[in-house]
RODO-2510 file (C-alpha; in nm, 4 decimals, decimal comma):
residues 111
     n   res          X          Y          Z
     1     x     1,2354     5,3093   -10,5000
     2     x     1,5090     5,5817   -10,5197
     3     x     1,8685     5,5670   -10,5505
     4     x     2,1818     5,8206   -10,4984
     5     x     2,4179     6,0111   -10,6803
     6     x     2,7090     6,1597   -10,5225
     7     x     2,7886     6,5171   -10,6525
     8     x     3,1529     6,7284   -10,6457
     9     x     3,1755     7,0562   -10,6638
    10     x     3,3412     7,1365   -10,9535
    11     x     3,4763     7,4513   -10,8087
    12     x     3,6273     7,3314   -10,4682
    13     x     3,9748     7,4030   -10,4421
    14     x     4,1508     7,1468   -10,2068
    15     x     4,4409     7,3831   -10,0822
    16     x     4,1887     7,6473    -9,9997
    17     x     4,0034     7,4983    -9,8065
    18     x     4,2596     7,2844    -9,6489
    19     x     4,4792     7,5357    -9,5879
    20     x     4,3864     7,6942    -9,1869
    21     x     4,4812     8,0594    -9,2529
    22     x     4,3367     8,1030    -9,5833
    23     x     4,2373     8,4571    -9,5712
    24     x     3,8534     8,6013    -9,5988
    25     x     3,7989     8,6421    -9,9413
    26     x     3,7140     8,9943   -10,1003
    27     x     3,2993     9,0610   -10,1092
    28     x     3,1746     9,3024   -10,3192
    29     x     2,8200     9,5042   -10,1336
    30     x     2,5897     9,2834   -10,3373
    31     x     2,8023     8,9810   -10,2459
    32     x     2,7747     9,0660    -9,9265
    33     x     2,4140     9,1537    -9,9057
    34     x     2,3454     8,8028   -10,0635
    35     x     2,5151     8,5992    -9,7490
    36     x     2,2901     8,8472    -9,5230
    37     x     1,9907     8,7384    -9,7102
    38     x     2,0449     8,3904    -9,6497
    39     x     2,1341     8,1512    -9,3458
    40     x     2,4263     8,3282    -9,2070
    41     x     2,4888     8,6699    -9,0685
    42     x     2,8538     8,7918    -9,2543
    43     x     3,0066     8,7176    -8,9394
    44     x     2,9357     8,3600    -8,9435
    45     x     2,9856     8,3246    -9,3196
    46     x     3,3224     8,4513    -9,2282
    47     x     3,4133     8,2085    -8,9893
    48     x     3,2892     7,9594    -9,1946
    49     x     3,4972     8,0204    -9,4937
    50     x     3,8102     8,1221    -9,3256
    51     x     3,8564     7,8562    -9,0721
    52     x     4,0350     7,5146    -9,1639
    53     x     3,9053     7,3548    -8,8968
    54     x     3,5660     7,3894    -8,8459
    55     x     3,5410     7,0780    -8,5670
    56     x     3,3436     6,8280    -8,8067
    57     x     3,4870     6,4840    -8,8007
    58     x     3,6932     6,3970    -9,1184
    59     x     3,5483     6,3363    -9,4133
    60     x     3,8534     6,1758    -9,6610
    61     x     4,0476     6,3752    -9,4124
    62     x     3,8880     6,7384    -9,4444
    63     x     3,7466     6,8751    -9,1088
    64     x     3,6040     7,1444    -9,2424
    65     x     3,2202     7,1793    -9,3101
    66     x     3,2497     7,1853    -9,7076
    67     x     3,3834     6,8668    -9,7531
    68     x     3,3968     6,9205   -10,1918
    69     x     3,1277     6,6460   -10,2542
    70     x     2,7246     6,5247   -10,1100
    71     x     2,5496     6,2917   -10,1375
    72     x     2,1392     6,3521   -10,3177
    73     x     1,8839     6,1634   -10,2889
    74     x     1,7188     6,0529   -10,6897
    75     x     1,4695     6,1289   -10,7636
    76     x     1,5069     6,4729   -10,6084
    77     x     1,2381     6,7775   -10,7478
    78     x     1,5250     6,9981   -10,7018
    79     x     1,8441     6,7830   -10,8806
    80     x     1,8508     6,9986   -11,1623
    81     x     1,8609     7,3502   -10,9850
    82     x     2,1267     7,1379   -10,7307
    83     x     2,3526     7,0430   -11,0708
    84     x     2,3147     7,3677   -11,2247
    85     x     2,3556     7,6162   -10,8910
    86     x     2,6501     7,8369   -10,8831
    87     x     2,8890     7,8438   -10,6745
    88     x     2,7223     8,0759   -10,4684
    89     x     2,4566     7,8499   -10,4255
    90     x     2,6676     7,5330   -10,3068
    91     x     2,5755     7,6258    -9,9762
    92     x     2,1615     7,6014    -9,9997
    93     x     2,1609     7,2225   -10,1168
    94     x     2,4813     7,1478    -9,9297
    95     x     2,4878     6,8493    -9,6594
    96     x     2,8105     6,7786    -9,5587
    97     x     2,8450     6,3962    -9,6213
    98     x     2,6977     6,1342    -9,4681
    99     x     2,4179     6,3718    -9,4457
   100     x     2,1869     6,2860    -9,7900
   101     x     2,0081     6,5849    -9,9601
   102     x     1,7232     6,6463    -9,9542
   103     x     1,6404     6,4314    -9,6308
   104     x     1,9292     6,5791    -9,4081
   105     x     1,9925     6,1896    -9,3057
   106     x     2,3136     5,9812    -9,2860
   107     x     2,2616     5,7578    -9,6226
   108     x     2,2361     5,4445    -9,3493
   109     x     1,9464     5,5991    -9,1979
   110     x     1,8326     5,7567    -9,5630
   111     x     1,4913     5,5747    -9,7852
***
């Protein structure tokens, strides 16, 4: 049996991200080299963050891919690296909601 917590990001800011010209923000090399490193080229980290609209359907209203909250899956091997990640790191457990982590499911379709 398992159950599910849902978890905000403490750090989302709401006017940010639903603001549609929010500028890139400033990257220092090893910031940068860290987004290279992982599942996005600088380019489409880019487009990611600076884009209001990233053309997911609304989520309490937000249409773009960080929707400030998930869904995770208990037990999950992982929920206390999840809970104590970084900001930085919101992006490797991220699934934008109803998508549960780890299973990458809508919770209806989610055991």
């Amino acid at each position: 049996m398992c159950g599910y917590a849902v978890l905000v990001d403490a750090a989302f800011d709401d006017a940010y991200y639903g603001n549609p010209a929010r500028p890139a923000p400033e990257l220092d090399e090893n910031e940068r080299e860290e987004i290279e490193g992982g599942d996005y080229t600088y380019e489409e980290w880019l487009a990611i963050v600076t884009d209001g609209d990233d053309g997911y359907a609304p989520v309490e209203g937000r249409v773009s891919r960080d929707a400030g909250w998930c869904f995770v899956r208990l037990p999950t091997y992982s929920l206390y690296q999840f809970v104590s990640a970084s900001t930085e790191e919101w992006d490797r457990y991220y699934q934008r909601p109803p998508l549960v982590y780890p299973d990458g499911k809508p919770l209806s379709e989610a055991q």
